[in-house]
C-alpha positions in Angstrom: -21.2 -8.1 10.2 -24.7 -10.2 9.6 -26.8 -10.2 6.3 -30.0 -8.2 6.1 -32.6 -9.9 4.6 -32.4 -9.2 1.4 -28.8 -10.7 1.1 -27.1 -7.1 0.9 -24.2 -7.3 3.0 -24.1 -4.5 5.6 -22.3 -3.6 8.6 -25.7 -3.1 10.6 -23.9 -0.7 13.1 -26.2 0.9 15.1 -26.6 4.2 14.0 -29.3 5.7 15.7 -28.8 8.3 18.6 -25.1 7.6 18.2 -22.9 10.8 18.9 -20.0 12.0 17.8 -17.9 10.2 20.0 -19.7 7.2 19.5 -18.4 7.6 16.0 -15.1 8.8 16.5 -14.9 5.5 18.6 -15.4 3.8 15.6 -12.5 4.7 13.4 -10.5 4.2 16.8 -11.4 0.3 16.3 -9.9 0.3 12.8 -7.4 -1.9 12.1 -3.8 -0.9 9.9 -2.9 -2.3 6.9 0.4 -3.5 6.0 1.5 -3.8 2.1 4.8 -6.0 1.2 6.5 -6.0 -1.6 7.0 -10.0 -2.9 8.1 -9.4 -6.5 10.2 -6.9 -8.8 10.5 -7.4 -12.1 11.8 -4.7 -13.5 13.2 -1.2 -13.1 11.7 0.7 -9.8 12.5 2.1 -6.5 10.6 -0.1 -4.4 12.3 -3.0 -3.4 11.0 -7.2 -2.4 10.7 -7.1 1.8 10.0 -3.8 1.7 7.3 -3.2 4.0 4.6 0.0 4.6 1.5 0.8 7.0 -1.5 2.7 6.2 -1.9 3.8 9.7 -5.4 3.0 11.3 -7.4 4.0 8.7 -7.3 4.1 4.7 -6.8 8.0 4.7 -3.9 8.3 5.8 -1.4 7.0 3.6 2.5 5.9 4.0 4.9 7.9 3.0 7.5 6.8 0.9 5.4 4.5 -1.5 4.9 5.9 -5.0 2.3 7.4 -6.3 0.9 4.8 -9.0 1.2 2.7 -6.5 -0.9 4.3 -4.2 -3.4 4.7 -6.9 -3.7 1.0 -7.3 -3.8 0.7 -3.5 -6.6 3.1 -3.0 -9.0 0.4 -5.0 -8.9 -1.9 -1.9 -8.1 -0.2 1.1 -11.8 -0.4 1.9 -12.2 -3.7 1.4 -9.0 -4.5 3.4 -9.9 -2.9 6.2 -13.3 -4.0 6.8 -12.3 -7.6 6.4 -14.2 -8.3 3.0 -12.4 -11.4 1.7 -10.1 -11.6 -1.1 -10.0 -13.9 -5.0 -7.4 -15.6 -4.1 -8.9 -19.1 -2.7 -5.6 -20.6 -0.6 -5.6 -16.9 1.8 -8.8 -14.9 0.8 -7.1 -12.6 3.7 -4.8 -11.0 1.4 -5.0 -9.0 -2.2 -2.2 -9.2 -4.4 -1.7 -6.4 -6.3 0.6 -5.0 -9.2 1.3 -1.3 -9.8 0.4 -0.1 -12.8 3.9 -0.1 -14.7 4.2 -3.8 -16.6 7.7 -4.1 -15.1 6.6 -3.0 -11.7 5.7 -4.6 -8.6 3.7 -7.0 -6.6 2.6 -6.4 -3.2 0.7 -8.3 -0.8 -2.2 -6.2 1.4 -3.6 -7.1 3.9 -5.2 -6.0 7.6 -2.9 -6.1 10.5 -5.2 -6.5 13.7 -4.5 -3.2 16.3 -2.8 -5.9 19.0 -0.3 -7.0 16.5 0.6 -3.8 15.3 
């Protein structure tokens, strides 16, 4: 990623001429992302160390995970997976997130490189 000249962030891929296997090669360089439960504090089925993938790209989503979860989660998948850092100044390589019951849960997202996974 560079920064065009007017300060916009932009990927800058080149887009010009590219096919539609050029960008089908694309989402093939996507990385997953992993969410982790950290917290409970309160009444759900989700449990702390329980752990989900989005599977190579934002779309498709894990199964098992709730869905007002997921609706929280759909705010920064995006972000996640195109490496756009964090608030959170000691690992701006991870959101923290809550679901959207106040006696929910807390899960850390982040993007879990294609070698590791």
């Amino acid at each position: 990623m560079t920064e065009a000249k007017d300060d916009s962030i932009c990927l800058h891929l080149p887009t010009e001429g590219m096919t539609d296997r050029d960008y089908m090669r694309l989402w093939d360089r996507l990385d997953r992302i992993e969410i982790r439960c950290i917290e409970k504090n309160g009444q759900c089925r989700h449990n702390v160390g329980e752990t989900h993938y989005y599977d190579r790209m934002p779309y498709r989503r894990p199964e098992g995970v709730c869905y007002a979860l997921l609706h929280v989660l759909e705010l920064y998948t995006w972000r996640v997976t195109l490496g756009f850092p964090g608030w959170d100044a000691a690992d701006r390589n991870v959101y923290r997130v809550h679901c959207p019951d106040r006696t929910g849960t807390i899960w850390e997202v982040r993007r879990v490189p294609r070698a590791a996974a």
